[in-house]
C-alpha positions in Angstrom: 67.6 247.2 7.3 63.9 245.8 7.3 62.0 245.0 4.9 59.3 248.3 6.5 62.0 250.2 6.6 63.1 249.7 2.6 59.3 249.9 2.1 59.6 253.4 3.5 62.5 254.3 1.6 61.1 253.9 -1.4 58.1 255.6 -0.7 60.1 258.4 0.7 62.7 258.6 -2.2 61.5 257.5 -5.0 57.7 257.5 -4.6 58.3 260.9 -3.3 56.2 261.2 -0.1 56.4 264.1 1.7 56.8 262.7 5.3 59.9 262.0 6.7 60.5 258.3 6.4 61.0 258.1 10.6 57.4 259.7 10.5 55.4 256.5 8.6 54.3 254.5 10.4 53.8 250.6 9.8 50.1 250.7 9.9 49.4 253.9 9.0 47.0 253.8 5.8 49.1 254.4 2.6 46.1 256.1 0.6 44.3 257.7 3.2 46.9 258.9 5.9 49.8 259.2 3.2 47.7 260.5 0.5 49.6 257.8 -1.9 47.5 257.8 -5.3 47.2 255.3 -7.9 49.9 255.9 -10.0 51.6 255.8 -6.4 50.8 252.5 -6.3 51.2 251.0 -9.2 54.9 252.6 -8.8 55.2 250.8 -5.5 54.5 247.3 -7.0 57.4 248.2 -9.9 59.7 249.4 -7.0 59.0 246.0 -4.4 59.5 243.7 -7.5 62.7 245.3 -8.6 64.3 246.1 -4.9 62.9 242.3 -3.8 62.5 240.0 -6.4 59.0 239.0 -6.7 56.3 239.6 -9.1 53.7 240.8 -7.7 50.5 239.5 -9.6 47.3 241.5 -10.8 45.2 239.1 -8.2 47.9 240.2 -5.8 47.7 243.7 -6.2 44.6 244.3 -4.2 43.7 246.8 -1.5 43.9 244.3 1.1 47.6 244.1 0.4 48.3 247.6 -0.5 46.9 249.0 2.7 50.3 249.9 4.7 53.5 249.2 5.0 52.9 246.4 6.7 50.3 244.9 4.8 52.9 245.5 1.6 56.0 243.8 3.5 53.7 240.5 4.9 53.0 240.2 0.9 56.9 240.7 -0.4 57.6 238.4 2.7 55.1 235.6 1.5 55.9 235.6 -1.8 59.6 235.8 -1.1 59.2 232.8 0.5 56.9 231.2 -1.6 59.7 231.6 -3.7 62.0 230.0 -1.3 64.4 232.8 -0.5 65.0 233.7 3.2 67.9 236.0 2.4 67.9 239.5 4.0 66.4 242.4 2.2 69.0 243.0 -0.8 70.2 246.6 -1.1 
């Protein structure tokens, strides 16, 4: 599984979106196409440092990276391998 497609998992199961998780798509905006709100979001950043492993830091948790799914995965990615793991996304 990719690391988008976790992302969307989460969002979908736990975060509780209501779109299917087929139907997000990597770009789309996570505020203003997925209506995610800001509890959302701080809810994301406690679910992508449990599922991956990171810490995600208040400097880090920034619009810029908290856009889309994409934008979310490129930061796990970086700090995962800032971190000097290259292991596939754990379950």
């Amino acid at each position: 599984m990719t690391l988008e497609a976790t992302l969307k998992e989460i969002l979908v199961e736990d975060l509780f979106l209501d779109v299917p998780a087929d139907r997000i798509g990597d770009d789309d905006g996570l505020q203003d196409v997925l209506g995610l709100d800001s509890l959302g979001f701080v809810e994301l950043r406690a679910q992508c440092e449990a599922r991956f492993g990171v810490k995600i830091t208040d400097a880090e948790f920034t619009p810029l990276h908290f856009r889309s799914v994409r934008t979310v995965a490129d930061l796990v990615r970086t700090l995962r391998a800032a971190a000097g793991d290259h292991l596939a996304v754990p379950k």
